[in-house]
Each structure stands twice: as structure tokens, then as C-alpha cells.
C-alpha positions as CSV (number, residue, x, y, z in Angstrom):
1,X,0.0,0.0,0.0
2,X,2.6,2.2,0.6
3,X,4.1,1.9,-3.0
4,X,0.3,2.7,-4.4
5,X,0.7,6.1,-2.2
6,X,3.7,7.0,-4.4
7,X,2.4,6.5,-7.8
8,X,2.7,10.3,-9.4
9,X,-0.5,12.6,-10.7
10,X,-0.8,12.0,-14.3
11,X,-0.3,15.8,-14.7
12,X,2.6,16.0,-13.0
13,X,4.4,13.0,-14.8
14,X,2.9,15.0,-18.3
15,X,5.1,18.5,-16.9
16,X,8.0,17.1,-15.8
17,X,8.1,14.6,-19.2
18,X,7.4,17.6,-20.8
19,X,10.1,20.2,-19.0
20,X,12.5,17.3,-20.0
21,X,12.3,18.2,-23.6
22,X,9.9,15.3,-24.6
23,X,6.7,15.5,-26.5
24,X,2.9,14.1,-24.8
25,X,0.4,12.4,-27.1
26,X,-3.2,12.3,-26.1
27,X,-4.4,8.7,-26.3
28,X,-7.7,7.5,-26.9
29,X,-8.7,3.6,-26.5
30,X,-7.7,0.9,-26.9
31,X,-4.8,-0.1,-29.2
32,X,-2.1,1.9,-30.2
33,X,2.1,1.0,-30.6
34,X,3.3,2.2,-26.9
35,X,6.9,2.1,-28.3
36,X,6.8,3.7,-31.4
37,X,5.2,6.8,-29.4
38,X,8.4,6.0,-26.9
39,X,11.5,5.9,-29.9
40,X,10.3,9.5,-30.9
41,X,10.1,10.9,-27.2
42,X,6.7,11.1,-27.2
43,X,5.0,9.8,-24.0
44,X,1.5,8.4,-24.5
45,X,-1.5,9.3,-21.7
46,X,-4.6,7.6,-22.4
47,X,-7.9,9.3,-22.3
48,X,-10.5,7.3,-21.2
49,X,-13.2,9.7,-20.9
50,X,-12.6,11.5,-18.8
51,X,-15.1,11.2,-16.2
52,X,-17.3,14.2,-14.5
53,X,-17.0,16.3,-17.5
54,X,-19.5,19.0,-18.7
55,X,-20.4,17.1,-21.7
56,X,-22.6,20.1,-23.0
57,X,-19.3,21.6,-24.8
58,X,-19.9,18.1,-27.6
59,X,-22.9,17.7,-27.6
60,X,-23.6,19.7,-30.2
61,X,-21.1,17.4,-32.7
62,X,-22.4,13.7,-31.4
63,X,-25.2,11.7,-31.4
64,X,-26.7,11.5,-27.9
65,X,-26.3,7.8,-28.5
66,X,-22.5,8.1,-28.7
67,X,-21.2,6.1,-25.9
68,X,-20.1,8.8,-23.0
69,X,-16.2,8.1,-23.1
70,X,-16.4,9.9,-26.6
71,X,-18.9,12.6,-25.1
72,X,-16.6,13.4,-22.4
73,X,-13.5,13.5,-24.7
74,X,-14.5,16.0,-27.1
75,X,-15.9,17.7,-24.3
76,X,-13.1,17.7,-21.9
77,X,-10.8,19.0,-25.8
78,X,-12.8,22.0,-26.0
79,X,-12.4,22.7,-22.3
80,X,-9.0,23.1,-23.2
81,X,-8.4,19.7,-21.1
82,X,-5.2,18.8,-23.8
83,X,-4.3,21.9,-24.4
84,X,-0.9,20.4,-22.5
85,X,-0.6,17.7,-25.1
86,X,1.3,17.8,-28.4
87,X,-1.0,15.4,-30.9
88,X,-3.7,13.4,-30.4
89,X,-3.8,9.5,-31.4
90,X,-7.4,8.6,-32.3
91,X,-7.4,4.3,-32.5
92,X,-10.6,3.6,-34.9
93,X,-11.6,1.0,-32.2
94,X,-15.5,1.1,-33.1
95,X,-17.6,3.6,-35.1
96,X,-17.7,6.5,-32.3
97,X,-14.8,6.6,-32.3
98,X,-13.7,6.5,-35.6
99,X,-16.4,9.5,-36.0
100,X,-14.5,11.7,-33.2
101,X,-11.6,11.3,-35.3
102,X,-13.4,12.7,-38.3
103,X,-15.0,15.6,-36.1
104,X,-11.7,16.6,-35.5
105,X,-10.3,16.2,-38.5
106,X,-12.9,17.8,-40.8
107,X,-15.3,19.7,-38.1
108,X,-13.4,21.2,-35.1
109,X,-10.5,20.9,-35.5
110,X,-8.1,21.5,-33.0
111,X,-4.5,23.2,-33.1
112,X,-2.8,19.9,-32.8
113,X,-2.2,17.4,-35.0
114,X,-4.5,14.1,-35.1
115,X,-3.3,11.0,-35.8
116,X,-5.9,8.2,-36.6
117,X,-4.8,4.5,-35.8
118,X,-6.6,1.7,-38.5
119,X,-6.3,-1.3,-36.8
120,X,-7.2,-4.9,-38.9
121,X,-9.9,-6.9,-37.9
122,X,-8.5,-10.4,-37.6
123,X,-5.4,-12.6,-37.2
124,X,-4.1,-13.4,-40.6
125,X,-1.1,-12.7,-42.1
126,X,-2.5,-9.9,-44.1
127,X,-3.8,-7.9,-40.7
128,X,-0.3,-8.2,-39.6
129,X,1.0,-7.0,-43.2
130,X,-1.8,-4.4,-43.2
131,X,-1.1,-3.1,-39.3
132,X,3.1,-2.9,-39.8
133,X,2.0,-0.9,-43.1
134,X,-0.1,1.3,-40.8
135,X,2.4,1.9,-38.0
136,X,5.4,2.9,-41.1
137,X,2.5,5.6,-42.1
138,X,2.4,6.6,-38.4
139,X,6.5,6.8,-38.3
140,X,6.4,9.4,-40.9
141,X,3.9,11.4,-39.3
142,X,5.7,11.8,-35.8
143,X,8.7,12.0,-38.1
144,X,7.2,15.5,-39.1
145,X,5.8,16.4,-35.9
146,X,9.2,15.5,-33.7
147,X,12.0,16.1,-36.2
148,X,13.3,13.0,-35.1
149,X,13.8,10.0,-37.2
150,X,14.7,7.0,-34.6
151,X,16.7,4.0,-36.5
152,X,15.8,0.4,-36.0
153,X,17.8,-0.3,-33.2
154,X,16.7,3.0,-31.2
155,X,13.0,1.0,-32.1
156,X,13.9,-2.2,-30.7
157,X,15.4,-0.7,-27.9
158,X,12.0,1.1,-27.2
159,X,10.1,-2.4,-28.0
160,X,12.0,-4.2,-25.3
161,X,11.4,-1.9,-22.7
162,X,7.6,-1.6,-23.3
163,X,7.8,-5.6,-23.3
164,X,9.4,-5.6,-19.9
165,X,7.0,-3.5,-18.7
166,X,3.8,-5.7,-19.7
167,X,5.7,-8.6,-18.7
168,X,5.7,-7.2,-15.2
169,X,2.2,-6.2,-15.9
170,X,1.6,-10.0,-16.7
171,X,3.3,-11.0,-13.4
172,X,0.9,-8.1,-11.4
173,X,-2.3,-10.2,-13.1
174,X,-1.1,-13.4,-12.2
175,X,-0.6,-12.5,-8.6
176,X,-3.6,-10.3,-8.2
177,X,-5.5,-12.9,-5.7
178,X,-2.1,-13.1,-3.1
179,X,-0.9,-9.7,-3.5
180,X,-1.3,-7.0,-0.4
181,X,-3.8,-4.6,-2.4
182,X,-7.2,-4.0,-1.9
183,X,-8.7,-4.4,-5.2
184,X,-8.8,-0.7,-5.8
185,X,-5.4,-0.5,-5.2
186,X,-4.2,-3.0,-7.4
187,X,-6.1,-1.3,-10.6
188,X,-4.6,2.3,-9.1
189,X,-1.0,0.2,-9.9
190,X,-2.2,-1.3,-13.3
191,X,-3.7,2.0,-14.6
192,X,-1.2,3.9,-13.8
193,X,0.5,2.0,-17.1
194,X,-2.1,4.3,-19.2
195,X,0.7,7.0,-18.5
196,X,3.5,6.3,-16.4
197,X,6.9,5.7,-18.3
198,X,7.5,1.8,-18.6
199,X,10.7,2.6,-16.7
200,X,8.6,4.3,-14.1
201,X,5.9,1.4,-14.2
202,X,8.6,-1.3,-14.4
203,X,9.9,0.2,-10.7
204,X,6.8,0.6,-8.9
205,X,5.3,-2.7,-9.9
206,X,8.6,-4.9,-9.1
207,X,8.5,-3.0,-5.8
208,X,4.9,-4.2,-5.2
209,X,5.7,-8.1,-6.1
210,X,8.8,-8.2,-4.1
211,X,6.3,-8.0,-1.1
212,X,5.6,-10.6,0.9
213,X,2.8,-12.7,-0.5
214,X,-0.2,-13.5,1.6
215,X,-2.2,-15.7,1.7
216,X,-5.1,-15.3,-1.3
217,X,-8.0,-13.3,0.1
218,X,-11.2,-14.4,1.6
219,X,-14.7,-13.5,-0.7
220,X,-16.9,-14.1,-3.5
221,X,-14.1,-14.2,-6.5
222,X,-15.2,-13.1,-9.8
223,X,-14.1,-12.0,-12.8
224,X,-14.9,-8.3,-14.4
225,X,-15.5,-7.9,-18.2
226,X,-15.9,-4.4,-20.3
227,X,-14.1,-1.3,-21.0
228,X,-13.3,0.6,-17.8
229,X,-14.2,0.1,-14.1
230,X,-15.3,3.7,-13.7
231,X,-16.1,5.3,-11.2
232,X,-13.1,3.3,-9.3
233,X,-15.7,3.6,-6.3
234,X,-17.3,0.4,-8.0
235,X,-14.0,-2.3,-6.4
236,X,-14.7,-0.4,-3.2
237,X,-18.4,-1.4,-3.0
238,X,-17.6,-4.8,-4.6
239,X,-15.1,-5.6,-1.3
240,X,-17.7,-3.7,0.7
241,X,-19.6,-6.3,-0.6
242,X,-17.9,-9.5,0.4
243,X,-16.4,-10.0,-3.5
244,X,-13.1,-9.6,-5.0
245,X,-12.0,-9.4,-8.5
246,X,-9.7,-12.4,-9.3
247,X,-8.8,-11.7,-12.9
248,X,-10.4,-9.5,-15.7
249,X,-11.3,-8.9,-19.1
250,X,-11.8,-5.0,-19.2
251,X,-10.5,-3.3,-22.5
252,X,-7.6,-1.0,-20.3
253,X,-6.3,-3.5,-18.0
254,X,-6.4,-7.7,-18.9
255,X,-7.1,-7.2,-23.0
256,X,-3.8,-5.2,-23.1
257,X,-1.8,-8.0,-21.9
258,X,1.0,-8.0,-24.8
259,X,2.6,-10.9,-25.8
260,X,6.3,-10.3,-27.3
261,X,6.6,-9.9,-30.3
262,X,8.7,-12.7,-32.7
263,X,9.9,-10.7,-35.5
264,X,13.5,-9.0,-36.3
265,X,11.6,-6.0,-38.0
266,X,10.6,-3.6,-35.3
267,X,7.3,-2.1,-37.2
268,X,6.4,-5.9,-37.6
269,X,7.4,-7.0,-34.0
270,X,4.8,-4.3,-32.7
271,X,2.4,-5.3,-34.9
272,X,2.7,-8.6,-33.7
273,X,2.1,-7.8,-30.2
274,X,-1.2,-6.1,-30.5
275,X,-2.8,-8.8,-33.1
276,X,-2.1,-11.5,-30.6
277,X,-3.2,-9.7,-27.2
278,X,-5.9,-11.4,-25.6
279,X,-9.5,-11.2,-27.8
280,X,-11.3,-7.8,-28.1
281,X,-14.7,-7.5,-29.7
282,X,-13.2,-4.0,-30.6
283,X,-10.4,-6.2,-33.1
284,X,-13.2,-8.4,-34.7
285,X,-12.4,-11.2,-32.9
286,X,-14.7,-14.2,-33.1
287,X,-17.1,-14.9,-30.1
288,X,-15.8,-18.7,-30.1
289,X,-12.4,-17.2,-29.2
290,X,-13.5,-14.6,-26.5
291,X,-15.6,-17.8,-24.5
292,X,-12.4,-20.3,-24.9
293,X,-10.6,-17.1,-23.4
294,X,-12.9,-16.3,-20.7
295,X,-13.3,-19.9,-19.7
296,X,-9.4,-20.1,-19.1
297,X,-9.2,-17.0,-17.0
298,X,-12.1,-18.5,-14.7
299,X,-10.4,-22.1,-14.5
300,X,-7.1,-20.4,-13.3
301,X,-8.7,-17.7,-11.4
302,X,-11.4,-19.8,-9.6
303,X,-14.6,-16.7,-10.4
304,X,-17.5,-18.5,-9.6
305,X,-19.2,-15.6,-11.9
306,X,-18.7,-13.0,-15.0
307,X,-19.9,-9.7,-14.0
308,X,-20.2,-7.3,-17.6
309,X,-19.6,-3.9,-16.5
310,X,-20.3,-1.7,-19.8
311,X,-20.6,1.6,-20.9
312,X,-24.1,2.3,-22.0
313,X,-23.8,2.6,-26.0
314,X,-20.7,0.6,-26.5
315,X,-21.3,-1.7,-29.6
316,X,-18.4,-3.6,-30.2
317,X,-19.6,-5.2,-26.6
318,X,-23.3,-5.2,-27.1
319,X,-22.7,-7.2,-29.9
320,X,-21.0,-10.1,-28.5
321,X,-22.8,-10.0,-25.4
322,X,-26.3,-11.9,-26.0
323,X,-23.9,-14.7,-27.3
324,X,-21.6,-14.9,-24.8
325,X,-23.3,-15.1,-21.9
326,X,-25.5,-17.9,-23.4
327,X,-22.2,-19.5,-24.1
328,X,-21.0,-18.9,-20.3
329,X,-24.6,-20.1,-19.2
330,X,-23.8,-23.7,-20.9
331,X,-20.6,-24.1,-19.4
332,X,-22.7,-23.2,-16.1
333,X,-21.2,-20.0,-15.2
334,X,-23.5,-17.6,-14.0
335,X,-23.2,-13.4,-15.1
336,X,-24.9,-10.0,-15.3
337,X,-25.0,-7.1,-17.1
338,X,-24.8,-3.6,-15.9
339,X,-24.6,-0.7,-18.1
340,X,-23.5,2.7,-17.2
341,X,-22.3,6.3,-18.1
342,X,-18.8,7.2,-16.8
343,X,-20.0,10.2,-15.6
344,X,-22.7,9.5,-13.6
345,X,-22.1,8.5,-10.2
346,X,-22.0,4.6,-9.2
347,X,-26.3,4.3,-9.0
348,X,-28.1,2.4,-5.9
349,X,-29.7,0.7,-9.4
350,X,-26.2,-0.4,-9.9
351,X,-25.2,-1.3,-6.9
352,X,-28.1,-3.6,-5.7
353,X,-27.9,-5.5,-9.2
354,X,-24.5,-6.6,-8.9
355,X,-25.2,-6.8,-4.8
356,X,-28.0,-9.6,-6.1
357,X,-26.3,-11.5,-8.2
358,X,-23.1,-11.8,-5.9
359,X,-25.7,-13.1,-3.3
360,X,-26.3,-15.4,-5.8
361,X,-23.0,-16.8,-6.0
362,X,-22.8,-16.8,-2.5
363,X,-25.7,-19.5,-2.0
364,X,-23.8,-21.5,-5.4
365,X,-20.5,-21.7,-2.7
């Protein structure tokens, strides 16, 4: 806990990056080359909403049926919230998304440069081909926008330290159950990766697994699915509850858990990594493959249940979700569905849905 105390404000990592003669990117979700940001100096802070934003400063570009973590980003933009920032990296993760980018690139434009990410939809040797192709395109652009023009070897160098950093990150998952964090605490530590240096990451999470290990804590276990456990408030009532969250599969924290790469070519090798990360409805990957993975991460877990914690509007997941649970119900593990707004406080609605079905899996113990 006392590590978790010491993990630096986002905005101060941003100034002090930034009085250090580095450039920040603004990052939307989900996918994006951490290392190819890294070779050119540029440090990448996600923006996942952000929550408790006036979101009357977009709402006059989106659809009011635009899930609210696009809302609050184009809101939280004109509020001058990334004014700090140097460019903005716009993944096409879904179709929201993909329309913020072309608000900003055709609409509002702001007085930064935007740089869109197309990301394949698949696992074939073309979507490789096709991503590597995408990130070379992306090169050249931070090429103009840095004046830098990093070799191979200052790439690889970059990949390997991203890779060490997500293999800690593995190591933090794997441990979750035994380590001495609450579960708030432990997702504090592995958010923290949506902005901290991986050298800065690397040295707070070692410090954290050289711990003692306890003994695995006592409560419901289950596993969390979706995008983002916002408001963090939500692991608070879950222990408050009697749970704990054993493993997930939430688009910023267990579906970002890289793989190495194999190849010599160091566009290719980051490629690599994202293609094989575990399966995202956002990368058009097959409902067969996201069961078979979720399945695995409840055997070596032990969840007795799936709880689906989405952001109201969010396709990509509404889309799998009908089938997936039916395929979770047949392998008998029970789930539920909740559906909220980032910036909307964690409802009693909420709270006594997922408070029902953990009772529930209480009487299944």
C-alpha cells in the first residue's frame, strides 16, 4: 500500500516529461504502438473519458447515443483539457470513435495534430502486413511532428522496454489474488501504465511483487469484463460487498496484456504484439475465441461468476454480449449485465444489481 501512495498525478508525470524536452500524445482507446510513441520521445497518456466532464461543450457534434467516453473527450478537448498535449492518437476501435476522429479532422479541428490508428480486424497474415503498413504511415507522421527519425535499433530498444513492462504487468495479473492490495489498489497500480513511463511502471510494480505474498483473500471471486471500471468507487463497493476481483477482461487493464513480439523488424514486432493480445470485440475477434478465453481466465482464477460492466452505447460489446453469456450459461457460469455512463455517479440501481447477483453466487459456494 505504501508503494500505491507514491504513484505520481498523471499531470505532474505529463510536466515534468514535458520540461525534460519530450513531447505528450493524447491517447484514446484501446490499441495503439506504446513504443513507437516512446522511440520519438513522445509519451503516451490515455484518455478514457474522462469522467465528471460537462459534456454540453460536444454535444452539439455527437449523437446523444455516442457512448459517453467519446462525449466526455470531445468535451473535456474544448475545455482546453489537452491543451498540454502535443497530438492526439485517435485508435478507430469502433464507429464512435472513428467518428470523433473525423469531427476533429474535418469539423473542429483542434490546433494539434491528429493522428488516426486503423487497426485490422483479424489474425491473418495480411492484418499483420496491413497493421506494420499502418504503423510505417504513423512513423512518418511523428517524423514531421518530432523532427526525429529514430533507427531500428533505437526501435527495438524502445520495444524491449515496453515488453518488460507488460511482462511485469503479466506477473501483477497473475498474482492479483495473493498480492497486499485491496482491489482498488491493485487497478490504481495497473492503470497507472495508461501513462507512467515503462521505466517508471517497471519500478513501482517490481516494488509491489517483491512483497511478501499472503495468503489469497477471503470473498466471493469473480471475474470483471468491459471497458473501464469507472467510477473506481465500484471495487470499493464490490469488497464492501464481500467480493473480490480475481482476474479480468476490461479493455484497459487484462485485454492489453502483450505478448512479445517474434519478428526481427521492429514495425512488424509491434504489430505482432497487438494482433495477438488477448480477444477484443473491438479487433473483430470471433465470439468462439472470446468464450475459450474467458473460460481459461475463470479455470485459473477460480470466479465463480462473470460480471459485464459496460458503458451504455458501447457496440463492439453489445454485440458479443447476447452470445456470450448464453455460451458462459452452458458451461454453467453464471453473469450479469450492468450498463453505465462514466460520468454518472456509481447508481443504488447499480449497486443492488450486482449486490444480487453476488448473493447469488454466494448460496452456489
Amino acid at each position: 500500500m505504501e508503494v500505491i501512495s507514491v504513484i505520481p498525478r498523471r499531470l505532474d508525470v505529463i510536466n515534468k516529461y514535458k520540461e525534460q524536452g519530450g513531447y505528450v500524445a493524447a491517447v484514446l482507446p484501446i490499441h495503439y504502438p506504446r513504443a513507437l510513441l516512446r522511440a520519438f520521445n513522445v509519451l503516451p497518456v490515455e484518455v478514457w473519458g474522462p469522467p465528471r466532464v460537462d459534456t454540453s461543450h460536444g454535444a452539439t457534434h455527437l449523437q446523444p447515443y455516442i457512448c459517453s467516453i467519446v462525449h466526455n473527450t470531445l468535451s473535456f478537448l474544448q475545455m482546453g483539457g489537452l491543451d498540454i498535449t502535443d497530438v492526439i492518437i485517435i485508435p478507430h476501435a469502433c464507429d464512435s470513435l472513428q467518428g470523433l476522429g473525423s469531427v476533429l479532422l474535418d469539423f473542429v479541428p483542434p490546433d494539434k495534430p491528429i493522428v488516426p490508428i486503423y487497426l485490422p480486424r483479424g489474425r491473418r497474415e495480411s492484418d499483420i502486413v496491413f497493421l506494420t503498413r499502418e504503423f510505417y504511415a504513423i512513423y512518418q507522421r511523428l517524423e514531421a511532428i518530432t523532427g526525429r527519425a529514430p533507427s531500428d535499433a533505437d526501435l527495438m530498444k524502445s520495444i524491449r522496454r515496453e515488453e518488460g513492462a507488460d511482462e511485469v504487468l503479466i506477473k501483477l495479473h497473475q498474482s492479483h489474488s495473493c498480492l497486499p492490495l485491496t482491489d482498488i489498489a491493485f487497478y490504481r497500480l495497473i492503470r497507472s501504465r495508461e501513462y507512467l513511463p515503462a521505466e517508471t511502471f517497471i519500478e513501482l510494480a517490481q516494488a509491489v511483487l517483491a512483497k511478501d505474498i499472503k495468503k489469497p483473500r477471503d470473498g466471493i471471486p469473480i471475474l470483471l469484463s468491459g471497458i473501464v471500471p469507472e467510477p473506481m468507487s465500484l471495487l470499493e463497493a464490490i469488497s464492501e460487498m464481500g467480493a473480490m476481483v480475481v482476474a479480468d477482461d476490461l479493455a484497459c487493464c487484462g485485454r492489453r496484456l502483450y505478448p512479445p513480439g517474434r519478428s526481427g523488424d521492429p514495425l512488424r514486432r509491434m504489430a505482432e504484439r497487438i494482433i495477438y493480445a488477448p480477444p477484443d470485440p473491438t479487433r473483430g475477434n470471433p465470439i468462439r475465441e472470446r468464450r475459450e478465453h474467458l473460460l481459461r481466465l475463470i479455470e485459473n482464477s477460480g470466479a465463480k461468476g462473470v460480471v459485464f460492466y459496460d458503458v451504455k452505447f458501447c457496440e463492439p460489446e453489445l454485440f458479443d454480449l447476447p452470445t456470450l453469456r448464453c455460451e458462459l450459461q452452458k458451461a454453467k457460469v453464471p453473469s450479469v449485465t450492468v450498463e453505465v455512463d462514466i460520468n454518472d455517479p456509481l447508481s443504488h440501481q447499480t449497486l443492488t444489481r450486482i449486490e444480487a447477483f453476488l448473493e447469488i453466487l454466494n448460496e452456489r459456494r
